[in-house]
TORKOL-4160 file (C-alpha; in steps of 0.2 Angstrom, whole numbers, padded with zeros to 4 digits, m for minus):
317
<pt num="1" X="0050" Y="m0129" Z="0046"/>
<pt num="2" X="0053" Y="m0111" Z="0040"/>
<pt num="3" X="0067" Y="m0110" Z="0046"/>
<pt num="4" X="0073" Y="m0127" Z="0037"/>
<pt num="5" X="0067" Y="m0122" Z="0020"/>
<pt num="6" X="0076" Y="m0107" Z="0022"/>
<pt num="7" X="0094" Y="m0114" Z="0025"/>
<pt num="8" X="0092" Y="m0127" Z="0014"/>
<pt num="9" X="0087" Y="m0113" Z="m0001"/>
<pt num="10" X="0101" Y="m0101" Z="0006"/>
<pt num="11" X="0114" Y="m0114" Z="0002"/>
<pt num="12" X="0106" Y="m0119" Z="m0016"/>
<pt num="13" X="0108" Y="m0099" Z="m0019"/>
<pt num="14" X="0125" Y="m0097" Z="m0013"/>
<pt num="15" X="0132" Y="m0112" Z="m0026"/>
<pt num="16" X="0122" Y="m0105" Z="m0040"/>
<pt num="17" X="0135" Y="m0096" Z="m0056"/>
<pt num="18" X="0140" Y="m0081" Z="m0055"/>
<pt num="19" X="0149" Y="m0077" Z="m0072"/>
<pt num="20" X="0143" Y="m0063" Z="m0081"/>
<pt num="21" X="0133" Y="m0055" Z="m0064"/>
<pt num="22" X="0139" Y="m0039" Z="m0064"/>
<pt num="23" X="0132" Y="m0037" Z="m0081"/>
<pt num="24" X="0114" Y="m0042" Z="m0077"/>
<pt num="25" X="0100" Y="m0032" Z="m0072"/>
<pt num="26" X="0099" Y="m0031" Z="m0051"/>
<pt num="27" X="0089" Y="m0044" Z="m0045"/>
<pt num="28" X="0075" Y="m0036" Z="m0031"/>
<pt num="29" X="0062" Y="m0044" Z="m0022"/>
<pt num="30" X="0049" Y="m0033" Z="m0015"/>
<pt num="31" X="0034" Y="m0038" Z="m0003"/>
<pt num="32" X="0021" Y="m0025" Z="m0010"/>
<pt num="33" X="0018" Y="m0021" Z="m0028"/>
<pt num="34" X="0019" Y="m0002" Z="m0021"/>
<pt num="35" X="0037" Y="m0004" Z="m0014"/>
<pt num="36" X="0039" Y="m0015" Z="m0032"/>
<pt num="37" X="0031" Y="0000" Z="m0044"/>
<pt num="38" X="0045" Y="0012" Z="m0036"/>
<pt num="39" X="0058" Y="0002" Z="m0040"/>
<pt num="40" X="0055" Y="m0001" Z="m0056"/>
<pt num="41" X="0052" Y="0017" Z="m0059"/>
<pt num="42" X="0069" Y="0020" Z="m0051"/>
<pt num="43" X="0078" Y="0009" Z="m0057"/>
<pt num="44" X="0073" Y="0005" Z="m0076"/>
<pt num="45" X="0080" Y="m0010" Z="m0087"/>
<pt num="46" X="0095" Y="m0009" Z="m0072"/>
<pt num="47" X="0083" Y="m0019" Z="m0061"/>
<pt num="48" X="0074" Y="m0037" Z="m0062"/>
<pt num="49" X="0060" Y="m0034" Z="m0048"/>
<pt num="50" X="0046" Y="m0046" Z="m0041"/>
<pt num="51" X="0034" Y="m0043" Z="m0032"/>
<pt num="52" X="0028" Y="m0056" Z="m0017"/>
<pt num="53" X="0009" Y="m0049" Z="m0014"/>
<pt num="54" X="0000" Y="m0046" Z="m0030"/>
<pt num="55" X="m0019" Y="m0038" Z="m0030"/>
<pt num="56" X="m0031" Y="m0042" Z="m0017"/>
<pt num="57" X="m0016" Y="m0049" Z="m0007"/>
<pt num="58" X="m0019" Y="m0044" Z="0013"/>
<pt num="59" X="0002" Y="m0039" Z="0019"/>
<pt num="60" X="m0007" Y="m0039" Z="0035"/>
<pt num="61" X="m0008" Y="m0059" Z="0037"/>
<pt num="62" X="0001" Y="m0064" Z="0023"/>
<pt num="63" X="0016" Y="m0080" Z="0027"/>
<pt num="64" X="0032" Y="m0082" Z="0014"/>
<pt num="65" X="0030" Y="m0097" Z="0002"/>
<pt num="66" X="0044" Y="m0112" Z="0001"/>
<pt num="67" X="0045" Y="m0100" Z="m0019"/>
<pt num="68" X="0045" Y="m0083" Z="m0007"/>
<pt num="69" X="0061" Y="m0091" Z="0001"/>
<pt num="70" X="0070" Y="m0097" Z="m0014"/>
<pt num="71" X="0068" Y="m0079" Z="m0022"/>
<pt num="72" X="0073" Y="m0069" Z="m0008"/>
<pt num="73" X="0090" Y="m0079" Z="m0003"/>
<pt num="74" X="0094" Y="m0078" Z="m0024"/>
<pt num="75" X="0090" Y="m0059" Z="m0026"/>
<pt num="76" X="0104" Y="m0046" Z="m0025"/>
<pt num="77" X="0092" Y="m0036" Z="m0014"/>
<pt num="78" X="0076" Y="m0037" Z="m0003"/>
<pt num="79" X="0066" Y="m0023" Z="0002"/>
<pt num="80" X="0050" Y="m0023" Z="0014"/>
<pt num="81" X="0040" Y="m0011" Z="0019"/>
<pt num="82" X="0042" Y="m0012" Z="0039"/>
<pt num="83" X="0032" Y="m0002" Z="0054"/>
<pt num="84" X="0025" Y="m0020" Z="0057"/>
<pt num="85" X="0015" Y="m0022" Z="0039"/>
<pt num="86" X="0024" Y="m0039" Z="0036"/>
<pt num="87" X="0021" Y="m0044" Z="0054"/>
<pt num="88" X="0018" Y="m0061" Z="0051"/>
<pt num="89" X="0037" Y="m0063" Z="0039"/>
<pt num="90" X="0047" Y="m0050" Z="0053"/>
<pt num="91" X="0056" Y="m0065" Z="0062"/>
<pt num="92" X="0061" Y="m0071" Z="0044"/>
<pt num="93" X="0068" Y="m0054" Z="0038"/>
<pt num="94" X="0078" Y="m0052" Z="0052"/>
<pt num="95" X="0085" Y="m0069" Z="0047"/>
<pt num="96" X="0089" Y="m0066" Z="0029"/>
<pt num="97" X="0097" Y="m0048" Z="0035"/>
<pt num="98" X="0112" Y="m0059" Z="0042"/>
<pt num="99" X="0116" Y="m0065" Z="0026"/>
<pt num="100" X="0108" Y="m0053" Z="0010"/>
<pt num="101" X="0104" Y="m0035" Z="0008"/>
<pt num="102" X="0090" Y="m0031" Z="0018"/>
<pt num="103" X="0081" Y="m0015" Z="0020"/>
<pt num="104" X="0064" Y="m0010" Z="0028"/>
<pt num="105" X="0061" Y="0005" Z="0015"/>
<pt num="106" X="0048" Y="0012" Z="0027"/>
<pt num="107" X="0057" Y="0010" Z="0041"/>
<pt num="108" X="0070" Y="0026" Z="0038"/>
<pt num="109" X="0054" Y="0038" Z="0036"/>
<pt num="110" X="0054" Y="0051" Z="0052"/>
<pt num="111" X="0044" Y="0045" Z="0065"/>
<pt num="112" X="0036" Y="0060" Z="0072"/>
<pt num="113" X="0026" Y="0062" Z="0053"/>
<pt num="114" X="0018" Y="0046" Z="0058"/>
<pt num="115" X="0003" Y="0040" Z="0066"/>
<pt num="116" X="0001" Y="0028" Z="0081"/>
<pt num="117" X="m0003" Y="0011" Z="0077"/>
<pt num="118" X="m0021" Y="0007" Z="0088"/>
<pt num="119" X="m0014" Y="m0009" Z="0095"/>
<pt num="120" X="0001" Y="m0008" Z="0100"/>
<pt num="121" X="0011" Y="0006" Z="0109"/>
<pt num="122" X="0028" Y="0005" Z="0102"/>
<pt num="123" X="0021" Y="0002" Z="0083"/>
<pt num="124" X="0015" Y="0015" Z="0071"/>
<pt num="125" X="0002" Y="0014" Z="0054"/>
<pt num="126" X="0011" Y="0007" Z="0042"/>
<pt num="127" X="m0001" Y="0012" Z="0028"/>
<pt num="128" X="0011" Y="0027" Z="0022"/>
<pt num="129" X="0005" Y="0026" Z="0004"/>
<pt num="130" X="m0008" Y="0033" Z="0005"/>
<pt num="131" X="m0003" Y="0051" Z="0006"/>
<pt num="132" X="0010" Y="0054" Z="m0008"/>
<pt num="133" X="0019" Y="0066" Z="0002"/>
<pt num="134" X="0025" Y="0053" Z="0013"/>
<pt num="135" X="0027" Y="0041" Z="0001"/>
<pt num="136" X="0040" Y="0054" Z="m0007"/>
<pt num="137" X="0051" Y="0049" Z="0008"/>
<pt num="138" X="0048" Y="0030" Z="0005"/>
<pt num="139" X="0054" Y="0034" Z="m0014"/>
<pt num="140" X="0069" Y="0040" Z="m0008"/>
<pt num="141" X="0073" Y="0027" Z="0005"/>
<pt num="142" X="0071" Y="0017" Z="m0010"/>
<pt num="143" X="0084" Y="0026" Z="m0022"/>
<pt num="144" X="0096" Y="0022" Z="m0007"/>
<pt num="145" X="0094" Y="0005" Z="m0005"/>
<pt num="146" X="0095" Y="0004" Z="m0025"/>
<pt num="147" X="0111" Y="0016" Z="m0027"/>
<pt num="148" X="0121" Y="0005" Z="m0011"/>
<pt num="149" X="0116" Y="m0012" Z="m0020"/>
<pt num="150" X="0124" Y="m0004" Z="m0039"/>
<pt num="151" X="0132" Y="0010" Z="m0035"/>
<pt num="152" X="0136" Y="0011" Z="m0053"/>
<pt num="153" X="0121" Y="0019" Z="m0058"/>
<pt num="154" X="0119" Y="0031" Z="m0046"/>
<pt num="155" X="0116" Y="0046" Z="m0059"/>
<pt num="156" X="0103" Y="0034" Z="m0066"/>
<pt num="157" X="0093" Y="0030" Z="m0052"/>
<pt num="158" X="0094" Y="0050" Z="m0047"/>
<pt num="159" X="0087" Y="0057" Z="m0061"/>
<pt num="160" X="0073" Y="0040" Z="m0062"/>
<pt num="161" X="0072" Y="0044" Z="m0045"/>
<pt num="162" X="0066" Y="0063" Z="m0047"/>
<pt num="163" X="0056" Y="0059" Z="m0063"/>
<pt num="164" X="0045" Y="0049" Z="m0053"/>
<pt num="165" X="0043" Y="0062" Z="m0039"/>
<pt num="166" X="0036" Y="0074" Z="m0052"/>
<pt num="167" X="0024" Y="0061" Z="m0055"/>
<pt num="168" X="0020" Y="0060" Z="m0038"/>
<pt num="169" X="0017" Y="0077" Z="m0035"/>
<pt num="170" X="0008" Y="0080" Z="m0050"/>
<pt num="171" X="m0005" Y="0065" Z="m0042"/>
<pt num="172" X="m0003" Y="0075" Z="m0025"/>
<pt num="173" X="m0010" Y="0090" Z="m0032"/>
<pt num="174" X="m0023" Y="0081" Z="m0042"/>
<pt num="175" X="m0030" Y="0072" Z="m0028"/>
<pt num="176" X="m0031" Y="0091" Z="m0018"/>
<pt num="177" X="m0041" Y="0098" Z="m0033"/>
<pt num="178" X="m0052" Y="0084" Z="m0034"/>
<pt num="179" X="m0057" Y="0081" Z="m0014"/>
<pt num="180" X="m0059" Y="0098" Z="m0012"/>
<pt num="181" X="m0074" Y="0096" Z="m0021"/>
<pt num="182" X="m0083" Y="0088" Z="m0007"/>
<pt num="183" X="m0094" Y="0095" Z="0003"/>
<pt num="184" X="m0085" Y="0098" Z="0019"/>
<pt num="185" X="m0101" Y="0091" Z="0029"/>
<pt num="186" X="m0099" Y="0075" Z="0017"/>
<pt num="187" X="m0078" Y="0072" Z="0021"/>
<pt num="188" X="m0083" Y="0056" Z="0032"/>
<pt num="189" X="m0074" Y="0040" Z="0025"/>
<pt num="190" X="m0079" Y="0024" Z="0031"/>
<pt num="191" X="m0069" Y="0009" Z="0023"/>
<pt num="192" X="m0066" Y="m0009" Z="0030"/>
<pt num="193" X="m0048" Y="m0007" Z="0041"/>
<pt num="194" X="m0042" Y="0010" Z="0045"/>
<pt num="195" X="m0029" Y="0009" Z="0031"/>
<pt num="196" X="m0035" Y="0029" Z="0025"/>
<pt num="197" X="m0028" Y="0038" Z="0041"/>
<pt num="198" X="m0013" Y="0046" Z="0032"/>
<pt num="199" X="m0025" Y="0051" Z="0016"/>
<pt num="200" X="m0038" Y="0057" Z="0029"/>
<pt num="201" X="m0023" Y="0069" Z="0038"/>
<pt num="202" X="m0017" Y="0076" Z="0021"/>
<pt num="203" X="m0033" Y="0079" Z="0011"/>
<pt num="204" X="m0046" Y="0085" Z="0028"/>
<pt num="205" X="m0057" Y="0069" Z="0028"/>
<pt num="206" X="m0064" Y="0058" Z="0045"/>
<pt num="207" X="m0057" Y="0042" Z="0041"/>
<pt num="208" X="m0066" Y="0027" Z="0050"/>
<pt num="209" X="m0060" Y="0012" Z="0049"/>
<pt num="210" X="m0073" Y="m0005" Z="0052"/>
<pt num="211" X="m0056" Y="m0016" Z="0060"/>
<pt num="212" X="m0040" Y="m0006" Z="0066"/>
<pt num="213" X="m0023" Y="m0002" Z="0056"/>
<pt num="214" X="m0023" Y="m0023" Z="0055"/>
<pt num="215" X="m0036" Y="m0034" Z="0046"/>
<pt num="216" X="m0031" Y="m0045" Z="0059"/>
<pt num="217" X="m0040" Y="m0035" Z="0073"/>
<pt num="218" X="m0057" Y="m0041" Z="0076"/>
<pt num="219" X="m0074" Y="m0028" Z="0075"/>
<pt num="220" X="m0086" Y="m0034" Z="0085"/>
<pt num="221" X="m0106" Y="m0032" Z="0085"/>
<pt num="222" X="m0102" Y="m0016" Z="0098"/>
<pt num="223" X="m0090" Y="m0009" Z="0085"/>
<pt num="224" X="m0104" Y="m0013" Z="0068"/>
<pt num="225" X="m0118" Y="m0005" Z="0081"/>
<pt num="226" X="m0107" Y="0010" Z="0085"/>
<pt num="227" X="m0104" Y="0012" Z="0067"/>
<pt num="228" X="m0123" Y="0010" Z="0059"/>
<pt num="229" X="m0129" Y="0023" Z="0073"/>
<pt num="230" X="m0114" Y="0038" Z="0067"/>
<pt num="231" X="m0120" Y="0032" Z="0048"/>
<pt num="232" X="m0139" Y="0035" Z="0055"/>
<pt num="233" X="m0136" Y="0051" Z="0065"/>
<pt num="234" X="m0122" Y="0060" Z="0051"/>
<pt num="235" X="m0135" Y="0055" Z="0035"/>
<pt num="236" X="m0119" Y="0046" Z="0028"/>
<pt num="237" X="m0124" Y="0041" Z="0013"/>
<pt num="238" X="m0110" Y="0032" Z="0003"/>
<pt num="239" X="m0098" Y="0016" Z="0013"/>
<pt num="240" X="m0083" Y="0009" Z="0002"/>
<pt num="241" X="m0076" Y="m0010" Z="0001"/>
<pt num="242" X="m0059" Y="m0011" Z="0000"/>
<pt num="243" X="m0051" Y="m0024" Z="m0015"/>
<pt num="244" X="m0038" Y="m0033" Z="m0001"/>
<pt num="245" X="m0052" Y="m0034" Z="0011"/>
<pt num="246" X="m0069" Y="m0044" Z="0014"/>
<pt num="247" X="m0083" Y="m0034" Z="0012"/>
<pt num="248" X="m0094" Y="m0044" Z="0024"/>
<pt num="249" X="m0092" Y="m0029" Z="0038"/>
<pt num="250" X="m0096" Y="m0018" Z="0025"/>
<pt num="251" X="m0112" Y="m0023" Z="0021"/>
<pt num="252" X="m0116" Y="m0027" Z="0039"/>
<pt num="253" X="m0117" Y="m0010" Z="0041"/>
<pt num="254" X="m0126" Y="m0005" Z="0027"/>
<pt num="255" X="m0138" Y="m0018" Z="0032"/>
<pt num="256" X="m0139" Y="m0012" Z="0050"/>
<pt num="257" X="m0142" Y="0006" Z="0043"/>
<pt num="258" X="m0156" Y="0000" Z="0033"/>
<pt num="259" X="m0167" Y="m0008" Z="0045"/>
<pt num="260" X="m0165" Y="0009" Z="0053"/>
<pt num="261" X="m0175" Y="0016" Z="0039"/>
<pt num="262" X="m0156" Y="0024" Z="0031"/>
<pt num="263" X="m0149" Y="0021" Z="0013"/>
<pt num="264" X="m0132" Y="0019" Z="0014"/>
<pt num="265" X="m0124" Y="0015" Z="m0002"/>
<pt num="266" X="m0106" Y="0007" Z="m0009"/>
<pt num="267" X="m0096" Y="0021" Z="m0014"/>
<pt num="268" X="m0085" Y="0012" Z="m0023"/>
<pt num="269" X="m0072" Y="m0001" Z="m0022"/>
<pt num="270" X="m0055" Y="0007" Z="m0016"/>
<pt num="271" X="m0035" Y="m0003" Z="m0016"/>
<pt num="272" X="m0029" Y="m0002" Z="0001"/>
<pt num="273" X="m0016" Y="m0014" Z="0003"/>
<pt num="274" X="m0013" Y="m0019" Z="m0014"/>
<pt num="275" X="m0012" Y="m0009" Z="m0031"/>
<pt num="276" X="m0025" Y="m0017" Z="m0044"/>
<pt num="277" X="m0019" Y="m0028" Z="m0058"/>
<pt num="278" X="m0001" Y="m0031" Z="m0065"/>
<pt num="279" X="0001" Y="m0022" Z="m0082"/>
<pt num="280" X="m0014" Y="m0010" Z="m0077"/>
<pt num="281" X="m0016" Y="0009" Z="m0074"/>
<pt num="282" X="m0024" Y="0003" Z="m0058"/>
<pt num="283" X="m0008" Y="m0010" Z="m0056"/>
<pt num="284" X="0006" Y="0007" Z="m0054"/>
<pt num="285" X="0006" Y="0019" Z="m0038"/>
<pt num="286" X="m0001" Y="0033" Z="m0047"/>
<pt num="287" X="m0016" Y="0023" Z="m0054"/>
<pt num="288" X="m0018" Y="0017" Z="m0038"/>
<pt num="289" X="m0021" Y="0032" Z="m0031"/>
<pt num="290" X="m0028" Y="0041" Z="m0045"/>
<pt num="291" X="m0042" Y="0026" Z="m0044"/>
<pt num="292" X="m0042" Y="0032" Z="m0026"/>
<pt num="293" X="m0045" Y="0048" Z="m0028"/>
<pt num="294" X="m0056" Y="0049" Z="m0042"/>
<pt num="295" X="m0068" Y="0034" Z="m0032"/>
<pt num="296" X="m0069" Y="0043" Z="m0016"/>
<pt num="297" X="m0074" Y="0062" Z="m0023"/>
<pt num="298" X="m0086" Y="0053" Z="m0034"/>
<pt num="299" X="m0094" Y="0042" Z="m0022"/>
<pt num="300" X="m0094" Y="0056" Z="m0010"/>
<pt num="301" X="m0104" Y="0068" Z="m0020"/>
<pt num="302" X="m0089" Y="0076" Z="m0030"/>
<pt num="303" X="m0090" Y="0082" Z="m0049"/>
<pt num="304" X="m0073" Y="0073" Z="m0056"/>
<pt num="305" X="m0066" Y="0067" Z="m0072"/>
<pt num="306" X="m0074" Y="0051" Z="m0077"/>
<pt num="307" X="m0056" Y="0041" Z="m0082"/>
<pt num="308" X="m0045" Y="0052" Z="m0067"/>
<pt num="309" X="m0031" Y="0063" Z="m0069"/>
<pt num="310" X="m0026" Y="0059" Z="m0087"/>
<pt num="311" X="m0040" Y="0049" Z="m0093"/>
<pt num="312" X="m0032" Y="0030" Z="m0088"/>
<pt num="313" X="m0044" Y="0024" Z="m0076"/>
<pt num="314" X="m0053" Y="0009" Z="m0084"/>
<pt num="315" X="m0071" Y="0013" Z="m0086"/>
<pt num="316" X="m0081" Y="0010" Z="m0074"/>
<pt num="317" X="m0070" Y="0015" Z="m0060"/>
């Protein structure tokens, strides 16, 4: 059925006018909003970018819509994230890569700076985000893609390009002086699918995970008991929920803790698949990981800025 929708909006695109195309902005499509932020930092009022997964949107199980389809075969470029984050819209992508610009942005990074995926031998953590040093690289695989598609503006999209990597570092360092101000007895991390690894690696935190790399992996009373025991034994105090992600594990092991006579509180709510709202701080990389940053040193008995890095965080956060 897929399949059909998809011919049958391919040829819709291919007789739509074309006067004048060279002259608009570049039409991209993006799956998450954090492949769509960096486009749109990259490339300016030279790009026309959506965004297929907007907050709270899980890549992990998401399907492409009959609209998905349409806007993908009538964009000028598609980008994905790749490393089996899509996995349940791979089959399609390497369709549409027969007959539009394709790219798997994540795909180019070098393998040996990633970590392996806990299900499947040949795959790896996709969840490259969350340590701006690599996503750096994914920035760059970006200007690429952007630069091949309009070739045009290449000194544009470079200089956008390293504009937004000073951003990046600027957030990097930010995030180092913050977390550094945990306890070292307290760096334990426990969230709802083990989307942290990469932020664990870079900043020196234990990053559990209640389901695997995948929300679609399963975490079974063994798992939640194995859980609530390390929360009992370590005196963890603080669990986080993560905004894409059920909380009902969560509070299972908070519950579980409980009955064994331990206070575990939320923490916080953290974004781990998706960035927070269009048009917010929260709804750019940046925010997304400043809200990161500044939720888990808080909620993990760190002194930080109230509003993060520069201020922006919406109260409460």
């Amino acid at each position: 059925m897929i399949r059909r929708q998809f011919l049958a909006a391919l040829a819709f695109a291919t007789i739509l006018p074309v006067a004048g195309w060279a002259e608009a902005p570049l039409k991209v499509v993006a799956t998450t909003g954090m492949i769509a932020d960096a486009v749109q930092q990259i490339g300016g009022d030279q790009v026309e970018v959506k965004s297929l997964m907007g907050p709270g949107v899980d890549p992990h199980a998401y399907r492409q819509t009959r609209s998905d389809i349409v806007a993908m075969t009538r964009a000028d470029l598609v980008l994905w994230h790749g490393l089996y984050l899509e996995a349940q819209m791979e089959d399609f992508f390497h369709d549409l890569g027969r007959k539009r610009q394709v790219v798997a942005v994540a795909e180019g990074v070098d393998k040996s700076k990633l970590r392996a995926h806990d299900d499947y031998a040949d795959k790896y953590d996709p969840h490259l985000w969350m340590s701006p040093v690599l996503w750096r690289d994914v920035v760059i695989e970006v200007q690429q893609a952007l630069t091949e598609a309009r070739p045009e503006a290449a000194d544009l999209f470079a200089a956008n390009t390293q504009a937004f990597l000073d951003r990046i570092d600027r957030l990097h360092a930010y995030g180092e002086q913050v977390l550094a101000q945990v306890p070292a007895d307290k760096r334990v991390l426990v969230t709802a699918h083990d989307a942290f690894g990469y932020f664990g690696a870079e900043y020196g935190f234990e990053v559990t995970g209640i389901k695997g790399i995948s929300t679609q992996s399963e975490a079974g009373l063994n798992r939640i008991g194995e859980l609530v025991d390390m929360l009992v034994e370590r005196q963890v105090s603080a669990v986080f929920v993560e905004s894409s992600v059920s909380d009902r594990s969560v509070r299972a092991l908070i519950e579980g803790a409980a009955a064994k006579g331990h206070t575990v509180a939320v923490g916080g709510e953290l974004f781990s698949d998706a960035m927070g709202a269009p048009g917010t701080y929260e709804g750019t990389y940046v925010g997304m990981l400043d809200h990161n940053f500044t939720v888990i040193a808080r909620g993990l008995g760190a002194d930080v800025p109230a509003r993060g890095m520069d201020g922006k965080l919406a109260a409460g956060s």
